[in-house]
C-alpha positions, 0 to 999 in steps of 0.5 A, a space after each residue: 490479514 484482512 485488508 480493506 478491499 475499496 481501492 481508495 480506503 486501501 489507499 488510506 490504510 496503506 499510506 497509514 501503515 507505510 507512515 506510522 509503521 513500515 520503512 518500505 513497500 515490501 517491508 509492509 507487504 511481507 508483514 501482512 503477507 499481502 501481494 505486492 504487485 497484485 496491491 500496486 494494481 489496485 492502487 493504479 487503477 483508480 490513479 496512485 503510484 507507489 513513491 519509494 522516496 517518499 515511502 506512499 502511494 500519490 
C-alpha cells in the first residue's frame, strides 16, 4: 500500500485509519502491511507519540 511519505500528512492519514477504521496500531499496520516500528519513528521524529488508549498518535 501506498502510504503518504510527509511525516505530518502521515500524521493525518494514520489518525484518520486509526479512527474511522482500526481498533489498534498493529490492527492497522498489518492491513496495510506497513512496518510499525519504522511508521512509529517517523511520526516521533517530528514530536507524536502512538496513544494505545486513545487508539492515535498526539
Amino acid at each position: 500500500m501506498n502510504i503518504p511519505q510527509d511525516p505530518v500528512i502521515l500524521l493525518s492519514y494514520i489518525n484518520t485509519k486509526l479512527r474511522d477504521d482500526f481498533s489498534s496500531l498493529d490492527e492497522l499496520c498489518k492491513s496495510l502491511c506497513i512496518d510499525r516500528e519504522e511508521t512509529e519513528k517517523k511520526l516521533a521524529a517530528v514530536g507524536f507519540e502512538y496513544d494505545s488508549e486513545k487508539n492515535s498518535f498526539r
